[in-house]
VMD Tcl script that builds the backbone (N, CA, C; Angstrom):
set m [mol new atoms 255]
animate dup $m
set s [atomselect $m all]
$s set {name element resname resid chain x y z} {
  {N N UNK 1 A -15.775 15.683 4.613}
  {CA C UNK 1 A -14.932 14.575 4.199}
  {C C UNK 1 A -15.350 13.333 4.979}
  {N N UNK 2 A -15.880 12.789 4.766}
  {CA C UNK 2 A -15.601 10.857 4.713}
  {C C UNK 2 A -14.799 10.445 5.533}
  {N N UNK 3 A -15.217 9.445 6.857}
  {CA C UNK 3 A -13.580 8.864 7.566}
  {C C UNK 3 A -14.330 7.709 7.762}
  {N N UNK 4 A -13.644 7.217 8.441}
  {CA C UNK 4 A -13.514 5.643 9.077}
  {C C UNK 4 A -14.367 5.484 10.337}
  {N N UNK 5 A -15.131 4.461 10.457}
  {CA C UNK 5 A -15.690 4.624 12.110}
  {C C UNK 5 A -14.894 3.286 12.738}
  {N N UNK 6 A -14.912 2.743 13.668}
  {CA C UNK 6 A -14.015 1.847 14.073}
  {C C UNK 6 A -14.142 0.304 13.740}
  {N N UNK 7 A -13.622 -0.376 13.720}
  {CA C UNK 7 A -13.663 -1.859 13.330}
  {C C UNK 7 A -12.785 -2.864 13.860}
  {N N UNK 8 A -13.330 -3.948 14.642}
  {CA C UNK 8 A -12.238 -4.296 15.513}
  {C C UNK 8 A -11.878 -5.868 14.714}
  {N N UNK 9 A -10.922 -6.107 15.073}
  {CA C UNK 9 A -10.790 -7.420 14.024}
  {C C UNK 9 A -9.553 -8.625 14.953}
  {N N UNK 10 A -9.406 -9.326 14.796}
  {CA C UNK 10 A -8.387 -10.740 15.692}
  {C C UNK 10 A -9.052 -11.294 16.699}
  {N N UNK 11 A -10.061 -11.787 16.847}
  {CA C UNK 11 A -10.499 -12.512 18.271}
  {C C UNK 11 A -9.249 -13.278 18.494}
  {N N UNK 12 A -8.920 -12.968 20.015}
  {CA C UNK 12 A -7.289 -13.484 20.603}
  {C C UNK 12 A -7.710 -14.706 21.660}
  {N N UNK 13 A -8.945 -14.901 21.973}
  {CA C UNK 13 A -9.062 -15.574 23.026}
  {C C UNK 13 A -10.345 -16.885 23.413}
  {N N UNK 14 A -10.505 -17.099 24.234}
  {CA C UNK 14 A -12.273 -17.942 24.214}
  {C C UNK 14 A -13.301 -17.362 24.255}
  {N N UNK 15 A -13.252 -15.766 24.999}
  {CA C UNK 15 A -14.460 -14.820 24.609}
  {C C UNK 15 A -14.524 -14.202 23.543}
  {N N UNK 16 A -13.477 -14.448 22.608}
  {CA C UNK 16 A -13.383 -13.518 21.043}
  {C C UNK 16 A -13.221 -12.109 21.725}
  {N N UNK 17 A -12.692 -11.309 22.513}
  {CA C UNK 17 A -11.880 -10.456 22.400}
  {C C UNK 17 A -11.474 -10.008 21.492}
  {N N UNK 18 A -11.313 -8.743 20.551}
  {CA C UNK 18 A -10.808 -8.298 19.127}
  {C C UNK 18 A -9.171 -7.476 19.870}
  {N N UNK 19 A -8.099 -8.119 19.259}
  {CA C UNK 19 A -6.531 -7.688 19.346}
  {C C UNK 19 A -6.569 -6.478 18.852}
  {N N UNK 20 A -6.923 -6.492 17.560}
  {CA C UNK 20 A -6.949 -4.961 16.888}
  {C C UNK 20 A -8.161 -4.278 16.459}
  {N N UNK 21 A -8.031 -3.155 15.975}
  {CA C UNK 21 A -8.701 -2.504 15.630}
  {C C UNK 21 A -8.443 -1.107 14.413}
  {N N UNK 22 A -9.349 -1.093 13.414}
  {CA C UNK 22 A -9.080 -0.026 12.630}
  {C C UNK 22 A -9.392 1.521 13.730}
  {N N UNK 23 A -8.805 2.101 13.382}
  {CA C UNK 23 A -8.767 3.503 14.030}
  {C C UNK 23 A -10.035 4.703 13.641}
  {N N UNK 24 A -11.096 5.265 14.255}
  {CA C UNK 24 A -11.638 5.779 13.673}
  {C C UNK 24 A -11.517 7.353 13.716}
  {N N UNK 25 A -11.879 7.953 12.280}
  {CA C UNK 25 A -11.605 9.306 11.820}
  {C C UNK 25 A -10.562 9.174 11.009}
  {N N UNK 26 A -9.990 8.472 10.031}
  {CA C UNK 26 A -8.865 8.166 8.954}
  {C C UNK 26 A -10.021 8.563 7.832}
  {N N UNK 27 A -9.429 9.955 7.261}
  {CA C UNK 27 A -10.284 9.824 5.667}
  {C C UNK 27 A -10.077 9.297 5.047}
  {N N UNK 28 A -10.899 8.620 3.834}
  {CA C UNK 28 A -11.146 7.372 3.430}
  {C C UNK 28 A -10.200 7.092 2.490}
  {N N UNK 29 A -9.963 8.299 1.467}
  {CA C UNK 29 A -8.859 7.724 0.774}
  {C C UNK 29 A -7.126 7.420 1.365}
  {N N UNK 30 A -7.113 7.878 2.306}
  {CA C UNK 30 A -6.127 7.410 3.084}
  {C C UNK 30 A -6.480 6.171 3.747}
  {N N UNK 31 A -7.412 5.243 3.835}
  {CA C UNK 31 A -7.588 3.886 4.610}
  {C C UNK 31 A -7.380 3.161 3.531}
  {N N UNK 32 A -8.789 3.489 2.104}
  {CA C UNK 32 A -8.342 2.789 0.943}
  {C C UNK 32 A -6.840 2.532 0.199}
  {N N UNK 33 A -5.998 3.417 0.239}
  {CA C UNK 33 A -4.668 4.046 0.104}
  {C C UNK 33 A -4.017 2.403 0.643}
  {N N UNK 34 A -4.405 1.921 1.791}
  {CA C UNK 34 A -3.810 1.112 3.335}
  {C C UNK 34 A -4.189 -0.316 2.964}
  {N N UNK 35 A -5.009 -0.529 2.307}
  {CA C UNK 35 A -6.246 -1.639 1.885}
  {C C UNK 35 A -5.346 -2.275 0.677}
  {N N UNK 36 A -5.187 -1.028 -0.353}
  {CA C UNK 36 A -4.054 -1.520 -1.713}
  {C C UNK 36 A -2.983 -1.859 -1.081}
  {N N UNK 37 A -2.388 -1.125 -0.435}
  {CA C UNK 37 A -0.847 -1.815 0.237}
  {C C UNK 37 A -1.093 -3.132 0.522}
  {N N UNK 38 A -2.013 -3.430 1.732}
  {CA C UNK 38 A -2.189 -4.886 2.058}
  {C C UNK 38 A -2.613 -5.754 0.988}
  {N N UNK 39 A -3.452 -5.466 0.054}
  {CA C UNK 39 A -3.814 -6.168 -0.635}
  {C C UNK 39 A -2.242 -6.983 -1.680}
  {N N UNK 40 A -1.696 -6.015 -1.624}
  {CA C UNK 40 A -0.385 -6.070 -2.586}
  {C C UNK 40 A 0.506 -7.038 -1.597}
  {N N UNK 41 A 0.732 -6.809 -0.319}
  {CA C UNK 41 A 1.306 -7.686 0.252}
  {C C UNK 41 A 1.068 -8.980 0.360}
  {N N UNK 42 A -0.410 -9.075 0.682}
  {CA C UNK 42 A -0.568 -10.616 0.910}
  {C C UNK 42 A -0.927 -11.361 -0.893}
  {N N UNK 43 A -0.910 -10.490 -1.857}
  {CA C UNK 43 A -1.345 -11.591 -2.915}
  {C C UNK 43 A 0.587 -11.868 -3.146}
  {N N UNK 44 A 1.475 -10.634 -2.781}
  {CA C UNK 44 A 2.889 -11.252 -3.017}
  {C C UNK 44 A 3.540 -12.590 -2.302}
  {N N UNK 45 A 2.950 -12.371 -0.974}
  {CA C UNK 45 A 3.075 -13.823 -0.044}
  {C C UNK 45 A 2.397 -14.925 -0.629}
  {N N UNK 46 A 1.267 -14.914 -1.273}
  {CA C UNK 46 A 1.045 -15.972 -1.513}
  {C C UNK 46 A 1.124 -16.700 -3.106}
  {N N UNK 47 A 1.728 -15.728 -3.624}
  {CA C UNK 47 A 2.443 -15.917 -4.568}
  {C C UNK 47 A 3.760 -17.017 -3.849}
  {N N UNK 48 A 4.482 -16.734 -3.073}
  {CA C UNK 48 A 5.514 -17.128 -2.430}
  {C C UNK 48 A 5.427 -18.482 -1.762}
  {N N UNK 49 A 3.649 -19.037 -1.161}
  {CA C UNK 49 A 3.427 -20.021 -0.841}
  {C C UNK 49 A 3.151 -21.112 -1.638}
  {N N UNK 50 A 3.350 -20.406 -3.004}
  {CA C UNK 50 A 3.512 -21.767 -3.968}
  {C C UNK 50 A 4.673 -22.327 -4.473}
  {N N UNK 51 A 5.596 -21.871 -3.702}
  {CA C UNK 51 A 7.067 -22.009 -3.589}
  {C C UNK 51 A 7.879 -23.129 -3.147}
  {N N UNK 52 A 6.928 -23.554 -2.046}
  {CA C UNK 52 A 7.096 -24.469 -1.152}
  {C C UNK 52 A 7.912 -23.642 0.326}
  {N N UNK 53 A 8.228 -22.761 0.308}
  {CA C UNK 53 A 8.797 -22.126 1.521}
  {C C UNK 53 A 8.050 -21.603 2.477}
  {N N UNK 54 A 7.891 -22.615 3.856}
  {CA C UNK 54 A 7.256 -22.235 4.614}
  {C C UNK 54 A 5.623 -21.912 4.653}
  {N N UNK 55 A 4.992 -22.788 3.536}
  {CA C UNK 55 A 3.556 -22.243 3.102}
  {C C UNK 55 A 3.001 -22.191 4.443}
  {N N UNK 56 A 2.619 -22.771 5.639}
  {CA C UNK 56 A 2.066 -22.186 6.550}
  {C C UNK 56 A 2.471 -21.242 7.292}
  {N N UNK 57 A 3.387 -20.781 7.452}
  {CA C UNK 57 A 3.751 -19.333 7.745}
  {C C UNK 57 A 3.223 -18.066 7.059}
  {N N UNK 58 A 3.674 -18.501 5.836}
  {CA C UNK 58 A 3.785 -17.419 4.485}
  {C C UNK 58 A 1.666 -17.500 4.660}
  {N N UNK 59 A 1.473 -18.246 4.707}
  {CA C UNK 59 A -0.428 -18.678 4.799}
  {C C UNK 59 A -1.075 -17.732 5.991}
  {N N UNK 60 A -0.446 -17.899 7.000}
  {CA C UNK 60 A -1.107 -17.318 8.133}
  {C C UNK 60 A -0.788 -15.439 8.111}
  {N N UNK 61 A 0.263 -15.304 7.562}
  {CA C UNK 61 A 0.565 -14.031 7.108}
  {C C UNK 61 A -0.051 -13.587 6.168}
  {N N UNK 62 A -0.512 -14.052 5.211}
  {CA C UNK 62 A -1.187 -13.428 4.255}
  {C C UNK 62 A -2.933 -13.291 4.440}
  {N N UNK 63 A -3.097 -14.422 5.302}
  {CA C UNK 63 A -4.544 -14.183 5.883}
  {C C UNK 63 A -4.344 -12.860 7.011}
  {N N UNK 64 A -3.442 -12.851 7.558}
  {CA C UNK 64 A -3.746 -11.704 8.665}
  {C C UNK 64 A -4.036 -10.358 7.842}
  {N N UNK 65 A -3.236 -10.131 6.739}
  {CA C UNK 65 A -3.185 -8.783 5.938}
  {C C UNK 65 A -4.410 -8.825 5.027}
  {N N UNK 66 A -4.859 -10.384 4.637}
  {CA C UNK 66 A -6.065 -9.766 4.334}
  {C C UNK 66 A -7.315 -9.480 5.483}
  {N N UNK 67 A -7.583 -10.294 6.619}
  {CA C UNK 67 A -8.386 -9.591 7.141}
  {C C UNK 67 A -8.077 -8.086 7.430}
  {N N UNK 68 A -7.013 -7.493 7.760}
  {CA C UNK 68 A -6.781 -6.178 8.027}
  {C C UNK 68 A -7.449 -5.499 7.244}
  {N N UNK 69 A -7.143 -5.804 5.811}
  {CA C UNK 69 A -7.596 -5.212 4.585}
  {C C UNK 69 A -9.205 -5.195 5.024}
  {N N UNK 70 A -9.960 -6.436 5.013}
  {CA C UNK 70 A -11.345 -6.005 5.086}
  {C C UNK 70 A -11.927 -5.462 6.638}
  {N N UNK 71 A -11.340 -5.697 7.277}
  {CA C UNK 71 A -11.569 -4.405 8.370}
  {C C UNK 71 A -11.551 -3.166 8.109}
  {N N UNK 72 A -10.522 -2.556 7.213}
  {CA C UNK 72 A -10.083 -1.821 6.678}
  {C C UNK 72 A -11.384 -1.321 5.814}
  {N N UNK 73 A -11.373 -1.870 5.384}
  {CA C UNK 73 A -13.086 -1.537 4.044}
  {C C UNK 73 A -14.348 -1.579 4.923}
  {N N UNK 74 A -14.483 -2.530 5.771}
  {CA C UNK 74 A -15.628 -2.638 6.975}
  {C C UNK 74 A -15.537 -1.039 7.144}
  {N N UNK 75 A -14.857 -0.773 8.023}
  {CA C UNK 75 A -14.775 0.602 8.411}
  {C C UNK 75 A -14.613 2.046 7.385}
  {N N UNK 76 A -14.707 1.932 6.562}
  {CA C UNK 76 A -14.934 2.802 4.992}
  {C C UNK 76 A -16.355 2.679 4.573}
  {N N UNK 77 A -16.901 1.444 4.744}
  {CA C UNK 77 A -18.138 1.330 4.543}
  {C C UNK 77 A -18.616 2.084 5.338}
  {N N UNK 78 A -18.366 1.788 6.457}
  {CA C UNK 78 A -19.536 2.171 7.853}
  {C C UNK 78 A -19.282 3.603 7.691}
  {N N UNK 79 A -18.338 3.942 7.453}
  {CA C UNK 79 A -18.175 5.691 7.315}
  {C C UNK 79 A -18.976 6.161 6.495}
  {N N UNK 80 A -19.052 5.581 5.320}
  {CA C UNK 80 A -19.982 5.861 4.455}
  {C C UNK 80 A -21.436 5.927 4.423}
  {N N UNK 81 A -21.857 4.906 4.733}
  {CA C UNK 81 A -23.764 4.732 5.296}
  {C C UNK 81 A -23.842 5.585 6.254}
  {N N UNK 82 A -22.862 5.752 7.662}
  {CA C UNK 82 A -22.760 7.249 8.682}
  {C C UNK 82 A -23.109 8.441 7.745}
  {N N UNK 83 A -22.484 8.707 6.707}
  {CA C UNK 83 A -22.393 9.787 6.295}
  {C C UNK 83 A -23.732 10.586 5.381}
  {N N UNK 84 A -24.401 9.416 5.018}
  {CA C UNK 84 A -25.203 9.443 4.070}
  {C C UNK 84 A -26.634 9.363 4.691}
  {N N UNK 85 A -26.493 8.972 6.693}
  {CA C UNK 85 A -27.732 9.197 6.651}
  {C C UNK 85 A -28.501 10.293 7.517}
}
mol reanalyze $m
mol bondsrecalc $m
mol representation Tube
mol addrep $m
């Protein structure tokens, strides 16, 4: 089975430090599974930022869930080319 290798994602600081990180050994359809959720969240937020409520809030939130998301796939990938070679 297919997992995740790690992926770190949020530079927090002036050395780019990564805050988070995807977790590695998550099989894949359980990360992809994680990827749709986020994906669903942040296109609903920004649905919401055309609202006029709070668009830079609702903005910075929906960018965080999507980078998660492609960390999220970063690390599905990399599992994948791991696996295959």
């Amino acid at each position: 089975m297919t997992k995740t290798l790690p992926a770190t994602f949020r530079p927090c600081n002036d050395a780019s430090q990564p805050l988070f990180a995807v977790q590695p050994g998550i099989p894949l359809q359980d990360a992809l599974e994680c990827v749709c959720c986020l994906l669903e969240s942040a296109e609903a937020l920004a649905v919401l930022t055309t609202g006029g409520e709070s668009p830079e809030q609702l903005g910075y939130a929906c960018s965080s869930l999507i980078e998660m998301a492609k960390a999220t796939l970063h690390a599905c990938i990399e599992g994948m080319h791991k696996k295959n070679v």
